[in-house]
C-alpha positions as CSV (number, residue, x, y, z in Angstrom):
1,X,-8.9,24.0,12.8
2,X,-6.8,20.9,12.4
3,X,-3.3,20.6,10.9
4,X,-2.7,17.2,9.7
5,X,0.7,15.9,8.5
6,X,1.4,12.3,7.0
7,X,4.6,10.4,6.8
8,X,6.5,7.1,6.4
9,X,6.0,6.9,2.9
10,X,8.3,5.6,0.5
11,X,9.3,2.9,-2.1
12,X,9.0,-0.9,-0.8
13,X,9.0,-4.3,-2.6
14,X,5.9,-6.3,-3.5
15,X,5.1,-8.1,0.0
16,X,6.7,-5.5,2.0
17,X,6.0,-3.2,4.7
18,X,5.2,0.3,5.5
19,X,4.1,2.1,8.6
20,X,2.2,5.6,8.1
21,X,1.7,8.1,10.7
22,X,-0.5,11.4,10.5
23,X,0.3,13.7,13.2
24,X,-2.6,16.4,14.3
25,X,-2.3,19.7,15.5
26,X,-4.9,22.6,16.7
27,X,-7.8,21.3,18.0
28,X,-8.0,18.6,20.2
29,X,-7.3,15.5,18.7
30,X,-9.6,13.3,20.3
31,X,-12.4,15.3,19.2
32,X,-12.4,14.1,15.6
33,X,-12.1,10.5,13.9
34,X,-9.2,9.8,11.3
35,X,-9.8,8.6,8.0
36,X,-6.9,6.7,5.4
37,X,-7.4,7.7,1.9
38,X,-5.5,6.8,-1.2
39,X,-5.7,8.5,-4.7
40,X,-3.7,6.3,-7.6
41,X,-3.0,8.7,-10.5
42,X,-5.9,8.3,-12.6
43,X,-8.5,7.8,-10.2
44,X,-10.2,9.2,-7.7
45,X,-9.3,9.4,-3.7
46,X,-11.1,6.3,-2.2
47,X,-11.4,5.1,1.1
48,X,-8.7,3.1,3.4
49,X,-9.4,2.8,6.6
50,X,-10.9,5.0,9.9
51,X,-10.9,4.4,13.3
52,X,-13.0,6.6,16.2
53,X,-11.4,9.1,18.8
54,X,-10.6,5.9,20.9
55,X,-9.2,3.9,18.5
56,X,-12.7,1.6,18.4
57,X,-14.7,1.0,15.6
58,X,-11.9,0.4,12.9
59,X,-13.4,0.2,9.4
60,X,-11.3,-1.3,6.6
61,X,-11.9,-1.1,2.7
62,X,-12.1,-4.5,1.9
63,X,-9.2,-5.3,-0.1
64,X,-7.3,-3.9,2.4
65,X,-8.5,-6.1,5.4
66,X,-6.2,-8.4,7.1
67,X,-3.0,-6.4,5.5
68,X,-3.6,-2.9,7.2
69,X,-3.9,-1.9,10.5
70,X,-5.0,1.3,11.7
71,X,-4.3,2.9,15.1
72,X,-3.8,5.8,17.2
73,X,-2.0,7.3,20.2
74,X,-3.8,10.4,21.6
75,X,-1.4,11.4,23.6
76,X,1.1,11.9,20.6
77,X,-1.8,13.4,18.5
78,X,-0.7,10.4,15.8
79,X,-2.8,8.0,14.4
80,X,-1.0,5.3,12.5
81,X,-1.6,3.1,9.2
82,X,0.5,-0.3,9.3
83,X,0.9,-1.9,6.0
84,X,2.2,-5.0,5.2
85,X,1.7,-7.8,2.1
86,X,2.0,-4.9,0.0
87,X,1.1,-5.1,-3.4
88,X,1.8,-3.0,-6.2
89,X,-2.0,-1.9,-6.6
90,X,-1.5,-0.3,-3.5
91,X,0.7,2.2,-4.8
92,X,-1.1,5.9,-4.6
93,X,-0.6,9.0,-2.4
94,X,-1.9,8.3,1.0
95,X,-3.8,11.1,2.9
96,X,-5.4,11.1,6.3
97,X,-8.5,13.1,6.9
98,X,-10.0,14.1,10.3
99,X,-13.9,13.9,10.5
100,X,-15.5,15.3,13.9
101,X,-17.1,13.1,16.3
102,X,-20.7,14.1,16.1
103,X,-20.2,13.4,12.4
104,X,-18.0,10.0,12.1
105,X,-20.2,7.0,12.2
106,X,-20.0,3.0,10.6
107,X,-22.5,5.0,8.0
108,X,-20.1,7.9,7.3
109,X,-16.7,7.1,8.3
110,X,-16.1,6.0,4.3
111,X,-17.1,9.2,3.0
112,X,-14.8,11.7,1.9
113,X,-17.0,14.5,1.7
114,X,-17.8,14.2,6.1
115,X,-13.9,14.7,6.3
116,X,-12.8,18.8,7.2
117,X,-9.4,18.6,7.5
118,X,-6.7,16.8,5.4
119,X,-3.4,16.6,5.5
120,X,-0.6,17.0,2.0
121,X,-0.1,13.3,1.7
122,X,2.6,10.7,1.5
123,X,3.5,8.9,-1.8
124,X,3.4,5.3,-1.6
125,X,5.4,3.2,-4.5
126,X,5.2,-0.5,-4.2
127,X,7.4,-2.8,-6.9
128,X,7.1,-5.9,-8.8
């Protein structure tokens, strides 16, 4: 089993920054790809952004691309979500997911049901 927790969340101005981390422990980390999620209230929990055990193969949603970066440091069992240019439509409750290797592909890596593990999310509130 994994035990994911998320943090860095918080309230930031329209065109600000925020950096996420989601810290793994249990299994071994490297084992599993990460997934960003976000759920607004209202909707449901869509896709963010994933990255593979190594870090390769990032995958953005597109409205996303160009503002977020997604990373991760194995050797702190963190993966990280940098934010910036943030808009108020990207206020929501961010969770990451982990999704084991000989699952996570391009084809997969957006979907939320090939995720096992989740962490309890961190609120993100971004102002006008």
């Amino acid at each position: 089993q994994v035990q994911l927790v998320e943090s860095g969340g918080g309230l930031v101005q329209a065109g600000g920054s925020l950096r996420l981390s989601c810290t793994a422990s249990g299994r071994t980390f490297s084992n599993y790809g990460v997934g960003w999620f976000r759920q607004a209230p209202g909707k449901e929990r869509e896709f963010v952004a994933a990255v593979n055990w190594n870090g390769g193969m990032p995958n953005y949603k597109d409205s996303v691309k160009g503002r977020f970066t997604i990373s991760r440091d194995n050797a702190k069992d963190t993966v990280y979500l940098q934010m910036s240019s943030l808009k108020p439509e990207d206020t929501a409750v961010y969770y990451c997911a982990s999704s084991p290797l000989w699952r996570f592909s391009r084809t997969t890596m957006g979907l939320r049901e090939e995720y096992d593990y989740w962490g309890q999310g961190t609120q993100v509130t971004v102002s006008s």
